[in-house]
N, C-alpha and C positions, 0 to 999 in steps of 0.2 A: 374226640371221645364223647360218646353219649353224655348227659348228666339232668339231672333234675336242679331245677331254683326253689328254694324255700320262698314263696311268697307273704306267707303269714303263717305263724305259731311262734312254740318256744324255739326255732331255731331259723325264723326270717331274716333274710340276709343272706344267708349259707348257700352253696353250691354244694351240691352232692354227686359225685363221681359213678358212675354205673360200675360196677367190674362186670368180668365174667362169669359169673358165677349168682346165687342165690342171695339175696339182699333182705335182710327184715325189717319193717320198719313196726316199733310198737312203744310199748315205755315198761317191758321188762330187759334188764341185761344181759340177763342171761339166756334170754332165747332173741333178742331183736340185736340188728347189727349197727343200728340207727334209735337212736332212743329220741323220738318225736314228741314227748309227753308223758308229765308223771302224775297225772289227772287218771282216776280211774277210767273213765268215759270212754278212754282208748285203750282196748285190750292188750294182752301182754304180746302176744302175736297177733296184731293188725293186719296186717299186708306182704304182700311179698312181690319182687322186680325181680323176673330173671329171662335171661337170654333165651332165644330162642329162632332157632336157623339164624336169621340173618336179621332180625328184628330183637324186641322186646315185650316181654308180655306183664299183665298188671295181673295179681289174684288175691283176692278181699277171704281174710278168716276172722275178723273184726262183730263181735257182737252190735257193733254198729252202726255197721257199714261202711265202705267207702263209695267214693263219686269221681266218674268219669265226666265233665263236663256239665254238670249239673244233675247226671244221670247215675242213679244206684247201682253197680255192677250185681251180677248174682256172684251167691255165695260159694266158694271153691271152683268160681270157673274163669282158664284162663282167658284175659281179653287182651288184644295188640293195640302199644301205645304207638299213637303218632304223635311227630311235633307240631308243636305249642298245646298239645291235649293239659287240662285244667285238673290236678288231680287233687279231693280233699278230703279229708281223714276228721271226722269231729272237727276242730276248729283250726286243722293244720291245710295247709293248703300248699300243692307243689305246681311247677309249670315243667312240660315236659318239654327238652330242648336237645337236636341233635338225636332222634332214638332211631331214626328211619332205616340204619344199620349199626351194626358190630365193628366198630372200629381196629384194625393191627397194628398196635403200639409199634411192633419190630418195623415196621417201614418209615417207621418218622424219620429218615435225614431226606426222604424222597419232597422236590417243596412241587405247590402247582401255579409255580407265580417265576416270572422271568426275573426278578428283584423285590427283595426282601429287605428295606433297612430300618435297622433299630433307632431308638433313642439316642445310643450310644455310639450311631455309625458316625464318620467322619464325614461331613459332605461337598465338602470343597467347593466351595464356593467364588473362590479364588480362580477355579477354571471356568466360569460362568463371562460368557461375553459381555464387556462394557455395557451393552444396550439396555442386555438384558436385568443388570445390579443397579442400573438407572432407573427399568423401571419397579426394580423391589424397591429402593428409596422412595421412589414416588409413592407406591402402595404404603409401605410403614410411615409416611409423613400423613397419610389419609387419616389413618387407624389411629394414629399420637395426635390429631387434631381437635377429638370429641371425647363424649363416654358417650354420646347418644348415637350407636351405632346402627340403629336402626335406615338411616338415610345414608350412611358409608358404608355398609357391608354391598349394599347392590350395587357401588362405585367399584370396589374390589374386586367382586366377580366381573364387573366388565374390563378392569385392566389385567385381570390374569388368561383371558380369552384374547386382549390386548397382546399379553406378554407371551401367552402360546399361540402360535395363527395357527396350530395343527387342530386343537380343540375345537369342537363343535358346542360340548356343553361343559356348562359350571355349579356346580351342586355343593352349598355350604347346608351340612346338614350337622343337629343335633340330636343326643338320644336326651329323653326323659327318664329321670333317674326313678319316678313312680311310678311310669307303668312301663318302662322296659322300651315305648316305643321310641321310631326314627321320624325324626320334624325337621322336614328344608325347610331353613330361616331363609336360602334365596337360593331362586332357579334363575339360571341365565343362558339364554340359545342362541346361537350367530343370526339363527333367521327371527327371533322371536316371536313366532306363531304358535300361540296358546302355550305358555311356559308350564302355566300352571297342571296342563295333562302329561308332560314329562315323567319318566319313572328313572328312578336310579336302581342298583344292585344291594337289595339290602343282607346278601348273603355276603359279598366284597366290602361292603358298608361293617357289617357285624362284626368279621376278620379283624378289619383294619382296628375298629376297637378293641376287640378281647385283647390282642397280642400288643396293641399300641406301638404299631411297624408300619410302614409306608407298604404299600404295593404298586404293583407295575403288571402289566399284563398285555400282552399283544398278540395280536392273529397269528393262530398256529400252535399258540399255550394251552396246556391244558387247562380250561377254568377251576372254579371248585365247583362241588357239587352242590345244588342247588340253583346256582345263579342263569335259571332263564333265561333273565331278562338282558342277561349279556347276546342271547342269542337272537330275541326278538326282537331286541332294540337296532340289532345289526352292528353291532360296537368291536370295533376294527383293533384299539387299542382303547386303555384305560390307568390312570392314576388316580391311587388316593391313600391320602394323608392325616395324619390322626391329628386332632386340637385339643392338647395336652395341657392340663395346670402344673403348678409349679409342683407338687407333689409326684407326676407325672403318670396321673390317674386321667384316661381321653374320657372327655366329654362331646365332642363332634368329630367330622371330618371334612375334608374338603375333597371332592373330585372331580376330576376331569376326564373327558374322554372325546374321540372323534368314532364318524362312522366312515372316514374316508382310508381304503386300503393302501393306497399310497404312501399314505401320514403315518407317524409312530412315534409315540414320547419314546428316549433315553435314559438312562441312569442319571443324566445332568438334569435331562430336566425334572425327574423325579427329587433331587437334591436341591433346585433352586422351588421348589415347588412347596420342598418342607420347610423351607426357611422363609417362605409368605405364611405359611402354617404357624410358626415359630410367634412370627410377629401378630399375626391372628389372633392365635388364643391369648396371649398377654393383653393388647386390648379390650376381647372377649370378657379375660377374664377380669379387668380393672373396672370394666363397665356393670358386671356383677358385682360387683363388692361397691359399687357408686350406688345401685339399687339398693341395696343391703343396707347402707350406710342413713340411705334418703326414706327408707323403711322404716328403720327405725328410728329417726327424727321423728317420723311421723308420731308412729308409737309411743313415743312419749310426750308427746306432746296430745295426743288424744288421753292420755294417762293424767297426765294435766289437768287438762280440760275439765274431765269428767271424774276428777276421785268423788265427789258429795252423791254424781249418780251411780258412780258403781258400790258407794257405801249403803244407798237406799235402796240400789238391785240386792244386795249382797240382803239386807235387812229384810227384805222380803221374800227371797228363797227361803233363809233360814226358818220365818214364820210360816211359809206353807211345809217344809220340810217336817217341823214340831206338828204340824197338824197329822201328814200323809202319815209320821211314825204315830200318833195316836191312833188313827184310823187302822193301820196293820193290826196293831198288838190289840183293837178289837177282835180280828179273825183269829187271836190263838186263845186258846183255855183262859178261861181266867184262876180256875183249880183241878185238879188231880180228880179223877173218879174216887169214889168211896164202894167199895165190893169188898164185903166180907172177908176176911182171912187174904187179902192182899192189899200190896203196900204200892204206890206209883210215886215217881220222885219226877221234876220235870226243872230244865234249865235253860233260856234260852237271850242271846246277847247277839244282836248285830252287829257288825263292822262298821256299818254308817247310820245313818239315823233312818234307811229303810232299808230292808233287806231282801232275804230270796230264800231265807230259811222257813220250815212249815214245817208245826207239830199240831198233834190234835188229839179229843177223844168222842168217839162218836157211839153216844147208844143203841142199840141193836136190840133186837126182839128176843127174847126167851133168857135174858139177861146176859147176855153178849157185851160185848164191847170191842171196837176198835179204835188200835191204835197206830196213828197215822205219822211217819217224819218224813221230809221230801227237802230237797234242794233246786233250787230253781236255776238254771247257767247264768252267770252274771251278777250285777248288784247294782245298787242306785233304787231309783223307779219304776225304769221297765219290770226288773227281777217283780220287785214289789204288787205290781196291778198282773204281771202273770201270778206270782203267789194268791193274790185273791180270788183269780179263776179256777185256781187249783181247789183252794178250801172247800167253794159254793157245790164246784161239778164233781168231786169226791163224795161231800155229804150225799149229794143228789143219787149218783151212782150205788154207795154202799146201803140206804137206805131202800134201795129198790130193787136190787139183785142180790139175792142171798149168798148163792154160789161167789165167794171171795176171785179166782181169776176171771172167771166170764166179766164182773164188775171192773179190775182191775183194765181189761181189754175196750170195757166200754169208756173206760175216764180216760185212755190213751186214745180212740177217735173223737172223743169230744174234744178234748186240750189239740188235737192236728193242726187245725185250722189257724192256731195262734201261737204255733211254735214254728224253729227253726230246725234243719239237722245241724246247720252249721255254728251257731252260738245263742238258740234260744229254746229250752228243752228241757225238760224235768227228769230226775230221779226220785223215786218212791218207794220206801217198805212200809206194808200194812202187814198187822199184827191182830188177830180177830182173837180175843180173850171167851174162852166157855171157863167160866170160874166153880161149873158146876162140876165137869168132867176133867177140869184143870188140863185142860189142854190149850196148844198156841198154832192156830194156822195162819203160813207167814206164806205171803205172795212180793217178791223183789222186783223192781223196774230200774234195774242197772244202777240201785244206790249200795253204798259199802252194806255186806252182810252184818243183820245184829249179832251181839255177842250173847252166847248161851252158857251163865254159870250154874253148874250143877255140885250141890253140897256133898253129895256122896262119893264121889271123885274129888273135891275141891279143885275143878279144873274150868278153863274157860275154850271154849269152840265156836268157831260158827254155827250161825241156826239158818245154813242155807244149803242149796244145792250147790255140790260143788263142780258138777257138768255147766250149770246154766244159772245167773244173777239176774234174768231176763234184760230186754229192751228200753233204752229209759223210755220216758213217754213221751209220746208229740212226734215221735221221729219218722216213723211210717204207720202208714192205718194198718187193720187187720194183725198187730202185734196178740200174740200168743204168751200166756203166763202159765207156770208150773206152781202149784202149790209146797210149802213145805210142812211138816208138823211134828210139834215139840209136847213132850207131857212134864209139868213143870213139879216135881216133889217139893216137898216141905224144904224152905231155904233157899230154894232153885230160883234164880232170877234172868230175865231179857234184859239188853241193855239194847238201845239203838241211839246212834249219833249220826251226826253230820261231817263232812270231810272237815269241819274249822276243827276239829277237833285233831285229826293226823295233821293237817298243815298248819296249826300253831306254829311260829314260826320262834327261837329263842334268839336274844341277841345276835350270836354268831352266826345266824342265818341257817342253824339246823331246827329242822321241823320235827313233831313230836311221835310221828309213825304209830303204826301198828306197835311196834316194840314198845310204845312208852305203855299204848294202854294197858300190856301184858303185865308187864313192869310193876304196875301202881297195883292194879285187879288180884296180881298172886303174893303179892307180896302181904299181904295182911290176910287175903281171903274174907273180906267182909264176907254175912251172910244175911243182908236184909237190902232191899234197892235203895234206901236213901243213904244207906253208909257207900253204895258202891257208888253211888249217882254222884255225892258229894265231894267224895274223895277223889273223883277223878277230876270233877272240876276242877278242884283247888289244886291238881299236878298240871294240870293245863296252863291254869294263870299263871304259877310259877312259873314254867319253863319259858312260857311269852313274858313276863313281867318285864317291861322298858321298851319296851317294840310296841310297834303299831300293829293294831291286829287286822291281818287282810282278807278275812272270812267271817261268815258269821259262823254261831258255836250254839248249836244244840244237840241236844241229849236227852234220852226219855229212857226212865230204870221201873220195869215192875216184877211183882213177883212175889212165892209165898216168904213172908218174912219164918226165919229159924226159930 
């Protein structure tokens, strides 16, 4: 059956199932089948995975973007995955495995393997010739000798070439649980000329672990699909065995095979095969947990060693840290603009002692003003020295392009060069104030839309387009902005935040949503931006108050006060 691997995001680890049919992946539930992300960044319908003849095809409706391979797909058009293709969504990332057809559930009791035995099979052992339970004792006295198996595993493979003379070769191999791959710990050939260019089946390899069943396979079977290298290799017959922990999760395999057509393993020998397996991975596995063990001796005893240096590391992070956070909370306002007949309110709080949040107010000619909040992906340092390139090449930009999106377009190829698509890339709303014409022209770069309270309604809206929230920045050159525009009446105020502000997280690990800030905003109806600015703060600390807060939290309110 096709399926996709979660390699990183919120749902790494996961296997995901193809079906037949149309697949959504995005972080709305009501339109996506897969909820990949509840980050705005990732549109409500991202992506879509559906069948097509005899393959699979990938198609991006994602404001931004998905990737093929490191490669940007166009948008609405479909493209054919093959396996192992690398698929990544903003910071989610999937491995495509098994797409190259459409699988028919209804024929699974059909197998393509002459012997199939489980975990659970019986394998009688008991009908295994003297010779041959002589030299499995020989082999488990090997393996019960050491933990350092590094000098006994290549004694094993030559006694199991010993204990088959049908076998030509011997392949103990391991998968790596981090990158998926297959690693022979030992190659062993009857002739041993150049072991090391030896290939095994890593398609019969793959099997034997997903299902964690032995296999058997000989001339005249049908292989499975994929496996080549059974054909080039000329491999007449073939065994292998899964190297099972005690949970009974394979972490390797052992295989055997001849090229000789004469020769052919048995079902016995398939079963005397699993039980040098048996005793394998128990050694295998005592010999890891000896590492583990001698690991962390170490580590505490280097913990030992060095607590006065890690208290003097620790002391002097922290004093560049108190520095890096003074040096930020230089680039943000130190006050509110003063403009006639409007009021600005501004709030802003880190997570750590440096952050990724950005507000600003920037004078403009004919007594303009803009007003700037941005989020930077991340937090620590990085976020911090990208937010400073943020501040510099905004001022630069809005101070020398009048036109608000053409400016917006230019601060999105300036910021290219030092961003990422995949976790390093800005969100931005500017807000251009004429306090003369009281008007508000807002240009969005995929940060949450501001909120627009208007007193004659006493009602709260978006003050955005709701076709397009634009591209955030950094992500591809040549991004395109839409302007919006709002005419602010007596009372009428802009509110613009930061996502710390929906992902407040409270105790019980519910976040404070769009709904809270509805919640707080209509419930009184303030009508001046420092009553709205305030009061939303102090619903936010609330509902965080005893939790760690894992966002930073700003908030910029202007507007004519009532």
């Amino acid at each position: 059956m096709p399926w996709l691997q979660v390699t990183k995001g919120r749902l790494q680890g996961h296997v995901i199932q193809l079906p037949r049919a149309e697949l959504v992946l995005g972080r709305d539930k009501d339109l996506a089948h897969i909820i990949i992300s509840n980050e705005e960044i990732v549109s409500r319908k991202h992506a879509v995975i559906f069948p097509k003849d005899d393959r699979y095809c990938l198609e991006d409706f994602g404001r931004n973007g998905t990737y093929v391979n490191g490669e940007k797909i166009p948008k609405r058009t479909p493209v054919l995955l093959k396996i192992n293709d690398k698929i990544t969504i903003c910071d989610n990332q999937f491995e495509a495995l098994y797409c190259d057809h459409v699988e028919d559930d209804s024929d699974s009791g059909t197998s393509t393997v002459e012997a199939l035995l489980s975990s659970n099979s019986d394998h009688r052992l008991e009908t295994q010739p003297a010779a041959k339970l002589a030299s499995l004792l020989s082999i488990t006295a090997k393996l019960s000798k050491t933990l350092q198996l590094e000098s006994q595993l290549p004694q094993v493979a030559e006694s199991l070439l010993n204990l088959f003379p049908q076998a030509d070769r011997c392949f103990l191999i391991q998968s790596d649980e981090e990158t998926n791959s297959l690693v022979p710990r030992v190659i062993r050939t009857r002739n041993k000329l150049d072991e090391s260019a030896e290939r095994f089946s890593t398609t019969i390899v793959r099997k034997c672990l997903t299902s964690a069943d032995s296999i058997l396979l000989s001339e005249g079977d049908p292989i499975p699909a994929g496996s080549d290298s059974v054909i080039t290799a000329n491999i007449r017959s073939v065994m292998c065995v899964p190297l099972c922990r005690a949970e009974g999760k394979p972490f390797g395999v052992i295989q055997l095979d001849t090229q000789d057509s004469a020769k052919r393993f048995t079902k016995e020998d398939l079963s005397l095969l699993w039980a040098v397996a048996q005793q394998a991975s128990i050694a295998m596995e005592n010999a890891r947990f000896h590492e583990l063990t001698l690991a962390q001796e170490r580590v505490k005893h280097d913990l030992v060693l060095s607590q006065e240096r890690v208290k003097h590391e620790q002391e002097r992070v922290k004093n560049e840290l108190d520095i890096a956070r003074q040096v930020q909370r230089n680039f943000l306002p130190k006050s509110v603009p003063a403009v006639p007949g409007y009021e600005f309110h501004a709030f802003y709080e880190a997570a750590r002692e440096v952050g990724g949040d950005y507000y600003d107010f920037i004078p403009l000619s004919e007594g303009r003003v803009a007003i700037l909040l941005g989020d930077v992906a991340g937090k620590g340092m990085p976020a911090a020295l990208l937010m400073a390139k943020l501040s510099s090449e905004a001022r630069s930009c809005l101070l020398t392009e009048r036109n608000l999106p053409k400016a917006m377009s230019r601060l999105n190829d300036f910021l290219h060069p030092s961003t990422s698509p995949m976790d390093r890339f800005i969100t931005l709303v500017v807000a251009v104030l004429n306090p003369v014409a009281h008007t508000v022209e807002i240009v969005n770069a995929g940060h949450p839309a501001p909120f627009w309270y208007r007193r004659r309604d006493g009602k709260f809206s978006k003050a955005s387009s709701p076709q397009d929230d634009g591209q955030s920045l950094g992500i591809s050159l040549g991004n395109q902005y839409k302007p919006f525009q709002v005419t602010l009446e007596t009372g009428d105020s802009l509110l613009m935040f930061s996502d710390g502000v929906t992902d407040a997280q409270s105790m019980a690990n519910k976040p404070f949503r769009m709904k809270g800030i509805h919640a707080i905003l209509e419930k009184d109806k303030p009508d001046n931006p420092c009553a709205i600015g305030s009061r939303l703060v102090e619903a936010v600390q609330n509902h965080a108050r005893g939790g760690p807060q894992y966002d930073d939290i700003t908030l910029v309110c202007f507007g004519r006060p009532g």
